[in-house]
C-alpha positions in Angstrom: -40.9 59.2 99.1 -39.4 62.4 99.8 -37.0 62.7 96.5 -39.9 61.2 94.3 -42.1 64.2 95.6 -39.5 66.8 95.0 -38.5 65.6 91.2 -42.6 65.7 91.0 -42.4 69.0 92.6 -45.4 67.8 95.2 -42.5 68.5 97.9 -41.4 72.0 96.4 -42.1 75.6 96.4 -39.8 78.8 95.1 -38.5 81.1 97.1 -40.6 83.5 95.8 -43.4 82.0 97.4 -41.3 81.9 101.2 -42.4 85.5 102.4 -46.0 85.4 101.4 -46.2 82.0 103.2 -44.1 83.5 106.2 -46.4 86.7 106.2 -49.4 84.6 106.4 -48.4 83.3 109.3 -47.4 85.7 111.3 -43.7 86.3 110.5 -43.0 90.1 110.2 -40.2 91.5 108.0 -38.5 95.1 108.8 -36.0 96.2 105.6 -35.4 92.0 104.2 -36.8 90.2 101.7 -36.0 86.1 101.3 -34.1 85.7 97.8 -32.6 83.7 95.2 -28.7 84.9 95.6 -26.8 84.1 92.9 -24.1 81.3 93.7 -25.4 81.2 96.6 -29.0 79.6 96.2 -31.1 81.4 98.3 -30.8 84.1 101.5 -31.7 87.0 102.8 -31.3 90.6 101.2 -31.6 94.3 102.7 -34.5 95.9 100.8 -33.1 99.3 102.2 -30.2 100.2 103.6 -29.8 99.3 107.4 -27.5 100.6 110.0 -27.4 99.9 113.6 -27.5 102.6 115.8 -25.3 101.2 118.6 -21.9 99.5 118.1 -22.3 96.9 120.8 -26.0 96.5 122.0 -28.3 94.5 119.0 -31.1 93.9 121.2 -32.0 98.0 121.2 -32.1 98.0 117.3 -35.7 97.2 115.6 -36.0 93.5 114.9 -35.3 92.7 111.1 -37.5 89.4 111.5 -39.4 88.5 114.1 -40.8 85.0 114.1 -43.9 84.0 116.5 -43.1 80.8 119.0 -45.6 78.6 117.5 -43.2 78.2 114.2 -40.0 77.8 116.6 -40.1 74.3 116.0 -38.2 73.1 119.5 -38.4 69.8 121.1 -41.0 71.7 123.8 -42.7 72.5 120.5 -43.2 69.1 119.3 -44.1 67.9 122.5 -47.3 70.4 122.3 -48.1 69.5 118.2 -48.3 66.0 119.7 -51.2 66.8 122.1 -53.2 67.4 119.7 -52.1 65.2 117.1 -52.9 61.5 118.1 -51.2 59.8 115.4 -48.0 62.2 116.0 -47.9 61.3 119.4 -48.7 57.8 118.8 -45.1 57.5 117.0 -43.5 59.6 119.6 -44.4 57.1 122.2 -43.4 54.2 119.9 -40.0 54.9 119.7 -39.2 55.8 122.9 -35.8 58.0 123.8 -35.7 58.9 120.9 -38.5 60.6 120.6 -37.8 62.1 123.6 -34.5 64.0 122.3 -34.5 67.0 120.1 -33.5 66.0 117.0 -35.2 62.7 117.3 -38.7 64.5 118.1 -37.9 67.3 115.4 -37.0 64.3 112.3 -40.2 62.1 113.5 -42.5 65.4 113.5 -40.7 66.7 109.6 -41.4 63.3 108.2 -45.5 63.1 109.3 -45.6 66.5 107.8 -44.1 65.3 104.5 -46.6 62.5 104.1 -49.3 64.5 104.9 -48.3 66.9 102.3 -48.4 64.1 99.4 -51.1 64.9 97.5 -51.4 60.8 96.4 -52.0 60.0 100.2 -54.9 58.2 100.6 -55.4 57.8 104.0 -56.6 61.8 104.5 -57.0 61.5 108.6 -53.4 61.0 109.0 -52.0 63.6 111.8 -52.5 67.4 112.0 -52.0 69.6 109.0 -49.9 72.5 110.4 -47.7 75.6 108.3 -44.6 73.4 108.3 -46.3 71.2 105.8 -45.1 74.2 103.8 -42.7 75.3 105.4 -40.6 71.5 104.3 -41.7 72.8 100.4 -38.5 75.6 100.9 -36.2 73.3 102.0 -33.4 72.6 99.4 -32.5 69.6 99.3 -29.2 69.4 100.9 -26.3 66.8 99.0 -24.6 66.4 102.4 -21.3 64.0 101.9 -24.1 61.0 103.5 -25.7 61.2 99.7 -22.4 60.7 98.2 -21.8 58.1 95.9 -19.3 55.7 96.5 -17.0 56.6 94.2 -17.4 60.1 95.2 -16.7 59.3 99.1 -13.7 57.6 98.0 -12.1 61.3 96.7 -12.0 61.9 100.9 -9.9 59.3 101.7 -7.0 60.8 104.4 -9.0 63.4 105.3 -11.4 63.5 108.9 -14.5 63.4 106.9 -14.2 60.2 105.3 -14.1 58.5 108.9 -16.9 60.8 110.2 -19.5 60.2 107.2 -18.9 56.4 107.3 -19.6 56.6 111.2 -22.7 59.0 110.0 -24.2 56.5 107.3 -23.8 53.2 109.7 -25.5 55.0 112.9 -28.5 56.2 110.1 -29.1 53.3 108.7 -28.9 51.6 112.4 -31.8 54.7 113.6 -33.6 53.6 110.6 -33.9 50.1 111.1 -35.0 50.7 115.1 -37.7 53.1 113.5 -38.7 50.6 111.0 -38.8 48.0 114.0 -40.4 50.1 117.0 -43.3 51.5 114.4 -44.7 49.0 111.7 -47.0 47.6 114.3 -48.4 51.3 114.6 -51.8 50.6 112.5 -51.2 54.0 110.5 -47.6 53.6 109.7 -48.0 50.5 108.7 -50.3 51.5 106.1 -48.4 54.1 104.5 -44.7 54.0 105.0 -44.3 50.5 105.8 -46.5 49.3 102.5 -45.0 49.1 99.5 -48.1 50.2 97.5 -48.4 53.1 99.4 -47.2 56.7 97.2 -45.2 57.4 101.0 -43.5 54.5 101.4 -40.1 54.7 103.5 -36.6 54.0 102.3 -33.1 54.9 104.0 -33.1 57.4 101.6 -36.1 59.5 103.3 -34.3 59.3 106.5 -31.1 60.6 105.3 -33.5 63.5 103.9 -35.1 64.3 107.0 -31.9 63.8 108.8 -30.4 66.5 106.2 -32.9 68.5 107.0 -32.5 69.0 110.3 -28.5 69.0 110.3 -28.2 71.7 108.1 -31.1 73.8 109.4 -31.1 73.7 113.1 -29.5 76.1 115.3 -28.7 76.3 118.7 -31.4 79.1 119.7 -30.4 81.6 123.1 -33.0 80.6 125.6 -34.8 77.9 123.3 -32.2 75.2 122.5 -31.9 73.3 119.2 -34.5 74.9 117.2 -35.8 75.2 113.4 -36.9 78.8 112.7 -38.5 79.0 109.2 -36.9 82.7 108.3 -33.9 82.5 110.1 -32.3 79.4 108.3 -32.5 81.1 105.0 -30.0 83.3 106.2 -26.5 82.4 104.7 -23.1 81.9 106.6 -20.2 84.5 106.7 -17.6 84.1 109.6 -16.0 87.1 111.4 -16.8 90.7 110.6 -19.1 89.1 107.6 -21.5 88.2 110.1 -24.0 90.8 109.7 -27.2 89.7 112.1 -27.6 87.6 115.0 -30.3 85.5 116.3 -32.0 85.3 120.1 -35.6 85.3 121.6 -37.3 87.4 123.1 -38.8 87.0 126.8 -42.1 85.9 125.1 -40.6 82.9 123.3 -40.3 84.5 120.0 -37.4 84.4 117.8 -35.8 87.5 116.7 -33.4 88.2 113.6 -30.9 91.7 115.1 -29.1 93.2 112.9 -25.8 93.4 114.5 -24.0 96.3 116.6 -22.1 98.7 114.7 -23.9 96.7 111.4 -24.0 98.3 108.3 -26.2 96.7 105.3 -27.1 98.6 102.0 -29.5 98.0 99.8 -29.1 94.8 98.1 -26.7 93.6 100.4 -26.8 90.3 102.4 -28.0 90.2 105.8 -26.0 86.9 107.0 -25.7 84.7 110.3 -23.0 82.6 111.6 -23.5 79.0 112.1 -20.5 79.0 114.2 -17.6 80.8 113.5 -15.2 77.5 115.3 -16.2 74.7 112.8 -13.8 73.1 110.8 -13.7 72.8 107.3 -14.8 69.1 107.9 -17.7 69.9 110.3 -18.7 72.6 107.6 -18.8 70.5 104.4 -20.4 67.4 106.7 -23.5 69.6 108.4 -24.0 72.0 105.7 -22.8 71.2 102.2 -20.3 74.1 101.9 -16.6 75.3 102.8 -16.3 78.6 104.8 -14.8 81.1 102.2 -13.0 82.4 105.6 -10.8 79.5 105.4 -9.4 79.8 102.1 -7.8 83.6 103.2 -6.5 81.3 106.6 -5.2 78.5 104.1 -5.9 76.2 106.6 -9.2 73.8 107.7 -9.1 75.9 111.1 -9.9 72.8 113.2 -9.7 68.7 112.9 -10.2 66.1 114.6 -7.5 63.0 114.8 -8.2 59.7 116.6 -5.7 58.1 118.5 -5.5 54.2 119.8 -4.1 53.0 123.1 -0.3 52.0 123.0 0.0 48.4 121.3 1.7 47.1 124.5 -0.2 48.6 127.2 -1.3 46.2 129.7 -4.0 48.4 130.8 -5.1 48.9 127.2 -8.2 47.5 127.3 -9.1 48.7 131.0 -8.2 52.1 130.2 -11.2 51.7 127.5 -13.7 50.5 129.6 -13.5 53.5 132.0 -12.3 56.4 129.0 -15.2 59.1 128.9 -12.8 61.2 126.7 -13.4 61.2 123.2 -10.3 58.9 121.7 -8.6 61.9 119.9 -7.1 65.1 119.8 -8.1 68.5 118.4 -5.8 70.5 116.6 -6.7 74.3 115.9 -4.9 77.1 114.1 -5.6 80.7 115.0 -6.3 82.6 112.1 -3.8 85.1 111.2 -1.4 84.6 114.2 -0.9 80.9 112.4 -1.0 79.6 116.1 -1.8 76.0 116.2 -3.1 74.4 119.1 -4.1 70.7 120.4 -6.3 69.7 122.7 -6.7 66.2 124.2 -8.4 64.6 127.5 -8.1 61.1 126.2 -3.9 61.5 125.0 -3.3 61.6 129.1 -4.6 58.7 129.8 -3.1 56.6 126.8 0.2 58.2 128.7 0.1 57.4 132.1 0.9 53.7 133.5 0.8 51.7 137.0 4.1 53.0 137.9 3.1 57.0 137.5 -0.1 56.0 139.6 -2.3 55.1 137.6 -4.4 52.4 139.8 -7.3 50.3 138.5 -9.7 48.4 141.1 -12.4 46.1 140.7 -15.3 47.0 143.3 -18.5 44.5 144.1 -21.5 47.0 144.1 -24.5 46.5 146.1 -26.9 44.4 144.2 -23.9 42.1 143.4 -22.2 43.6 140.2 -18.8 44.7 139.6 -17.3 47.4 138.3 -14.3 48.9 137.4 -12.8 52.1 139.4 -10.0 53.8 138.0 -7.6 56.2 140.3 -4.6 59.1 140.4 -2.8 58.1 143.0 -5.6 57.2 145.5 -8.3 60.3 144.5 -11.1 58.5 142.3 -11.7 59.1 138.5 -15.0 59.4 137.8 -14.7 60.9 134.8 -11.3 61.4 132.5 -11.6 65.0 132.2 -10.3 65.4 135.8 -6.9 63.6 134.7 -5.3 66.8 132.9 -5.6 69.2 136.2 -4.3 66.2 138.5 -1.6 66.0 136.1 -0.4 69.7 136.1 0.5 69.6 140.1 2.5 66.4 139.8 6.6 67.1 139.9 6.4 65.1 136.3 4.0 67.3 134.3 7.0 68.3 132.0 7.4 64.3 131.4 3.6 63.3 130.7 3.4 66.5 128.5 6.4 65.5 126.2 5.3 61.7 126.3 1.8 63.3 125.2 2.9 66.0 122.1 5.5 62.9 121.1 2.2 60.9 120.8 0.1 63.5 119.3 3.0 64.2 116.9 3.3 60.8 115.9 -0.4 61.3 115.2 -0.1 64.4 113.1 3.0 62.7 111.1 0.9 59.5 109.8 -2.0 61.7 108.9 0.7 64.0 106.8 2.1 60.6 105.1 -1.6 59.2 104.0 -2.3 62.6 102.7 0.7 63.1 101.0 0.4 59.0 99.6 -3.3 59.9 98.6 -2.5 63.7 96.6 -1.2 62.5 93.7 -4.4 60.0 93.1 -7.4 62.3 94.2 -5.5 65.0 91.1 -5.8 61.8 88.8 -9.1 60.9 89.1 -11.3 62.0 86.4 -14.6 63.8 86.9 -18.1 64.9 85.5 -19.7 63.3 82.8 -20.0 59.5 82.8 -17.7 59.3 85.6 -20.4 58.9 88.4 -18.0 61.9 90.0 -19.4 65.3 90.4 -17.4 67.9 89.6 -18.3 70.1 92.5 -18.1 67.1 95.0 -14.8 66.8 93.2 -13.8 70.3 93.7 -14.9 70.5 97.5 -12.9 67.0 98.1 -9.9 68.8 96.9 -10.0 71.8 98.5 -10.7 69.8 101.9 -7.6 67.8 101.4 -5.4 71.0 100.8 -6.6 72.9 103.7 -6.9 69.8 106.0 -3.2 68.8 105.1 -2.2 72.2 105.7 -3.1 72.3 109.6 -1.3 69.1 109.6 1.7 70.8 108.4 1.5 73.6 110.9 0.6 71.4 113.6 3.0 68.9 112.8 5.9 72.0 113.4 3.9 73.4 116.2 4.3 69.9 117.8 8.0 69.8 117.2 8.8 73.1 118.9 7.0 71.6 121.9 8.8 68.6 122.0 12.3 69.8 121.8 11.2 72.9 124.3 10.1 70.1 126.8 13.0 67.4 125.9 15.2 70.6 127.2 13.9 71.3 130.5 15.6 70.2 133.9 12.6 68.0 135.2 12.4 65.9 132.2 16.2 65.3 131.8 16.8 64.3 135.5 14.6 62.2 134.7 15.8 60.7 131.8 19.1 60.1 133.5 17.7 58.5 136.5 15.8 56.5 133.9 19.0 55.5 132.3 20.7 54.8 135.6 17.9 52.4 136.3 18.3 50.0 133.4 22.3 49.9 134.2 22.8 51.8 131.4 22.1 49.3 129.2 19.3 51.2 127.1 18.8 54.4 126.7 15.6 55.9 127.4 14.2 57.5 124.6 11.0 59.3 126.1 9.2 59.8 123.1 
């Protein structure tokens, strides 16, 4: 529904048309305009030249945009469209939690206001018109790595994103089916997007599309949450000093658009935001389409995220599953300039740890008859993973469960190098553009992800290295190695990583 009505251009406006929309409902504009940017699609553009007054304070500068709360579209926003929109509210109750979340409230509410903005709809008394049946006209239509082809997804194999878009399309397609299932008794829906005569029938394609939508556009609002504020999200990303403006809301609920301390804009310049200044390369490409510029002067994908499994012979394997709240991975950044790589991993401690460190698992009968399984350090409960780490650090052996971790995590970082490296020579082979079903700028982005991603690797993978022999050297860790060794007879020696 939602592609047919853009390539019919029912579901599309210029940007040209953004600011006398915006104006028109109350969105004021001090020294920007909303623009087509060459390369760049669309953003925002000084129409004079702006200076801040104050190096560190933004919020005594003159808002540059100031939009009123009824367009901050926030969960608490949707929840009071839906009061006065029965057959808005009528869906929200239908599908439950979901509805009750953010983005599941924000998606439900996009996707009424796209069918009521086909013009072929017959059924005219469908939900409540509002300005965001506009508003969804300005929306590009994002080619996020979840509209990918095939073929196209394959160019990411051995890098993170390939994992994380596969884990993307499979939980979609699974929100979609549970939509299909908790609404086509709703009488309206399943008139119009569960009938396939109807001109806003649903696919899985619409729900990737609204989906897209809200990835890509969303931001996490100071004092309002996830949000969608028509203005704002034209704005471009630049990381660092490139970040000229920053968004909050005033105490009335409205959002603002500042023009950052010691800012300087001329004329013709961009005015642009950060959309978070920490994201990876992968995060970047898989929320938003694009590759931070940034990166390419850091030669590196900043951040990434490796999974890692349970040792193969760990008898405790599959109970140290059932309890993990960690996310099964590790987090390797690099700091910018300094070429500083870091890793950062709950879950690696408790792949590391065994019965005999003091590691204790117990099966406990609950009150209404149940069981459940409780996991302990040495007699002080786990609740939750995270509090492993810090119970670590006082223990004699930190040294040792550090070195058994960075041997792990190294391990890690090694067989990620090796795919990549395996992969290179392919992904430069494969031909591209016309007739090939393979993009050239999907192509290009592929690339450019694998360099940079393989690149961290690298520096992590010497990073890790460092650590390892630094640790393998220290007194705590060889004593114990020895009294290790003097354990088994001799027979074996102990190698600890």
């Amino acid at each position: 529904m939602i592609r047919r009505a853009r390539q019919s251009g029912h579901l599309t406006l210029p940007i040209t048309s953004l600011q006398p929309w915006a104006q028109f409902n109350g969105i004021s504009f001090n020294g920007i305009t909303c623009t087509s940017i060459p390369n760049s699609g669309s953003g925002i553009v000084a129409t004079r030249d702006l200076r801040s007054a104050s190096n560190e304070d933004a919020s005594s500068e003159a808002p540059l945009m100031i939009i009123p709360k009824e367009l901050v579209l926030s969960l608490e926003r949707v929840r009071m469209l839906a009061l006065a929109d029965r057959d808005l509210n009528e869906v929200l109750e239908a599908v439950g939690g979901f509805g009750r979340t953010t983005r599941g409230a924000i998606m439900i509410f996009l996707l009424t206001q796209a069918t009521i903005a086909h013009p072929d709809l017959k059924e005219t008394r469908i939900g409540t018109r509002t300005p965001f049946v506009e508003y969804i006209k300005f929306l590009p239509s994002e080619r996020l790595p979840t509209f990918w082809s095939s073929d196209e997804r394959y160019l990411l194999t051995s890098t993170t994103l390939l994992p994380a878009t596969d884990a993307k399309l499979r939980s979609l397609q699974r929100e979609f089916e549970e939509f299909h299932a908790a609404t086509e008794k709703v009488t309206w829906c399943a008139k119009t997007w569960w009938n396939a005569e109807s001109p806003v029938s649903l696919t899985f394609d619409d729900w990737k599309e609204i989906d897209s939508m809200y990835r890509s556009r969303a931001l996490e609002y100071p004092g309002i949450g996830d949000a969608m504020v028509p203005g704002v999200d034209m704005a471009n990303h630049k990381a660092g000093r490139e970040t000229k403006a920053l968004y909050e809301a005033d105490g009335e609920g409205n959002a603002l658009l500042l023009l950052r301390g010691g800012g300087v804009v001329g004329k013709g310049g961009e005015v642009s935001i950060t959309y978070g200044d920490s994201k990876g390369a992968c995060e970047m490409v898989f929320s938003y389409g694009f590759i931070d510029r940034a990166m390419f002067s850091n030669g590196d994908a900043g951040e990434l995220f490796l999974n890692l499994e349970m040792m193969g012979d760990d008898p405790l394997a599959m109970a140290k599953k059932r309890v993990s709240t960690a996310a099964p991975g590790v987090k390797l950044t690099s700091h910018g300039e300094s070429g500083k790589v870091e890793w950062f991993s709950e879950f690696v401690y408790l792949v590391i740890v065994n019965e005999e460190d003091g590691l204790e698992f117990k099966v406990l009968q609950t009150t209404d008859g149940s069981r459940e399984l409780e996991v302990s350090w040495k007699g002080t409960p786990l609740p939750d993973i995270s509090l492993l780490p810090s119970l670590l650090e006082v223990e004699e052996l930190y040294p040792v469960f550090q070195l058994r971790a960075a041997a792990i995590i190294q391990a890690r970082v090694e067989e990620q190098l090796n795919n990549m490296e395996s992969f290179g020579e392919e992904l430069q082979s494969v031909g591209f553009g016309e007739g090939t079903g393979i993009r050239e700028g999907v192509r290009e982005m592929a690339v450019t992800l694998h360099r940079l991603e393989k690149e961290l690797c690298r520096k992590a993978s010497e990073a890790l290295a460092r650590e390892v022999e630094m640790l393998a050297g220290t007194e705590v860790v060889r004593r114990y190695i020895a009294e290790m060794n003097r354990g088994d007879d001799g027979e074996e020696e102990v190698d600890l990583s």
